[in-house]
C-alpha positions as MATLAB code, in Angstrom:
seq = 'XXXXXXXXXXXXXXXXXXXXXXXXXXXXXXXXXXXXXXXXXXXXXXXXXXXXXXXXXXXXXXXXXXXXXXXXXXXXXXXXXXXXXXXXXXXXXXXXXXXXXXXXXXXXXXXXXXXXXXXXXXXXXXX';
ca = [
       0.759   -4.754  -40.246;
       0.026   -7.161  -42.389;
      -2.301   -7.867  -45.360;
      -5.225  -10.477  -44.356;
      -7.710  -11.717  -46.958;
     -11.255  -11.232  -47.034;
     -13.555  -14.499  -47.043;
     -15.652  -15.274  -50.211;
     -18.535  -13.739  -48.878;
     -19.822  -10.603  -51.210;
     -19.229   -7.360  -49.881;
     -21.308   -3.663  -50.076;
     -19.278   -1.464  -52.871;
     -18.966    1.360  -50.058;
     -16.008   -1.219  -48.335;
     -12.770   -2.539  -49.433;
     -12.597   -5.786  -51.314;
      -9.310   -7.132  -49.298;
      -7.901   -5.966  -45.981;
      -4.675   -3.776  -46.078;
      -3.059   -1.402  -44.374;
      -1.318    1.487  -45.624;
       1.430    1.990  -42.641;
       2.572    4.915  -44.313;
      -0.495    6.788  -43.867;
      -2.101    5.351  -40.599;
       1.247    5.086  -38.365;
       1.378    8.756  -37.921;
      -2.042    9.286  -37.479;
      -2.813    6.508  -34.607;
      -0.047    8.827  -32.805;
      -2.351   12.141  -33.115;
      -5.373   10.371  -32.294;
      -4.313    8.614  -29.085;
      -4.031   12.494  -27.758;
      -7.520   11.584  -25.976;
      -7.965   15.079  -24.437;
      -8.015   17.250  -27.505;
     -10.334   14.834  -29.083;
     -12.824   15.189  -25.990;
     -12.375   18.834  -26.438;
     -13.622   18.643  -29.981;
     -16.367   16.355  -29.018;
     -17.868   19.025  -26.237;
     -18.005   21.596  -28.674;
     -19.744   19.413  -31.032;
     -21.850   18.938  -28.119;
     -23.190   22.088  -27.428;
     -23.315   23.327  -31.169;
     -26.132   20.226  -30.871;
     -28.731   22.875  -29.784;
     -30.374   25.183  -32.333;
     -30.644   28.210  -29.484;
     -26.491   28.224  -28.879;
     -25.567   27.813  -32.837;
     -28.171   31.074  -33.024;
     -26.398   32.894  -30.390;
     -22.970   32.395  -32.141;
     -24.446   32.935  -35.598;
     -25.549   36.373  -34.258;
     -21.955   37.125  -32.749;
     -20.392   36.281  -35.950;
     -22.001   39.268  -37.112;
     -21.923   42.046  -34.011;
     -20.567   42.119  -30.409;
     -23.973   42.278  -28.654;
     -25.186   42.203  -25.126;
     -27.064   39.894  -22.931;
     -30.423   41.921  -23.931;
     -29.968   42.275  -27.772;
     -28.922   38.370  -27.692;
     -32.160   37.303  -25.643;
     -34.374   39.383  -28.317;
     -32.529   37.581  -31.200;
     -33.153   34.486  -30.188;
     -36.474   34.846  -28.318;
     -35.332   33.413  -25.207;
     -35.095   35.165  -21.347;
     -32.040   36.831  -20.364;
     -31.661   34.247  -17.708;
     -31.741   31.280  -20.470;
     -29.410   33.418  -22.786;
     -26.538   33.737  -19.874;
     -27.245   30.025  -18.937;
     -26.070   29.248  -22.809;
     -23.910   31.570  -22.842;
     -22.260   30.379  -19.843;
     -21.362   26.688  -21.760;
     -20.178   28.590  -24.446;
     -17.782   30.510  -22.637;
     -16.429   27.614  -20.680;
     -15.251   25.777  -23.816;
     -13.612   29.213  -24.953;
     -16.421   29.565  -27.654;
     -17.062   33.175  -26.378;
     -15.456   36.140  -24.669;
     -17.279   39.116  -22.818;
     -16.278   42.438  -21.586;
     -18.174   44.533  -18.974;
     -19.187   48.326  -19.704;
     -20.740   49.943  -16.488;
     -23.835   47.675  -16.149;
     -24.105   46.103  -19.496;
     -22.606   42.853  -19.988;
     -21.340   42.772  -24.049;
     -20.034   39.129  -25.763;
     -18.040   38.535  -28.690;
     -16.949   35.261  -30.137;
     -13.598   34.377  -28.839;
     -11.985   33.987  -32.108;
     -12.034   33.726  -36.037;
     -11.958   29.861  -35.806;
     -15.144   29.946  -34.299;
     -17.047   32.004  -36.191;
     -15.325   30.310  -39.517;
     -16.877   27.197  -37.643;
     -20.327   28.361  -37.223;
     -20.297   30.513  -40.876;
     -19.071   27.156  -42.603;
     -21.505   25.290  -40.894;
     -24.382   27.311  -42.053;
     -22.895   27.361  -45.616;
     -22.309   23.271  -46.030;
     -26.496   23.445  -44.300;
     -27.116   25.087  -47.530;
     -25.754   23.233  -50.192;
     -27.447   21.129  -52.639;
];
């Protein structure tokens, strides 16, 4: 890669001055971003933390393994709605549930996730 100048014209301070590449650092990186699949992966669960209702939902099971009902009163939503989000959420592996006679009870499916949704809230918070 080589270097190229930069024409005379003036440029923001938030941008480079000349135009260089630092192959040491960007080689092995343009090999981990070319994995396209993990990135879309990443990109749905950005997705669907995009709604206020879901990032409740998995705020509350950061805290407590709750059911369908106690998740629906949280959030103020039907039961219907709830297992609708509920449903995304457990297709990208976000959450896991277990059945107990009639009751249906969810948990998030790992610490990543709820470090994901706890550090979310924190950064929210900061000055």
């Amino acid at each position: 890669m080589a270097l190229q100048p930069i024409g005379t014209k003036s440029r923001p301070d938030d941008t480079c001055d000349v135009w260089h590449i630092d192959v040491r650092n960007v080689r092995p990186l343009l090999r981990e971003v070319r994995d396209e699949a993990r990135f879309d992966a990443v990109t749905r669960i950005f997705q669907l933390l995009s709604d206020p209702t879901r990032v409740k939902l998995l705020f509350a099971l950061a805290r407590h393994e709750l059911c369908v009902c106690d998740l629906a009163a949280i959030v103020a939503r039907s039961r219907t709605a709830v297992s609708h989000q509920l449903r995304f959420l457990r297709d990208l592996k976000l959450v896991k549930y277990r059945r107990s006679g009639r009751m249906a009870y969810y948990a998030l499916a790992d610490r990543h996730v709820r470090r994901l949704v706890l550090d979310g809230l924190r950064h929210a918070e900061e000055d």
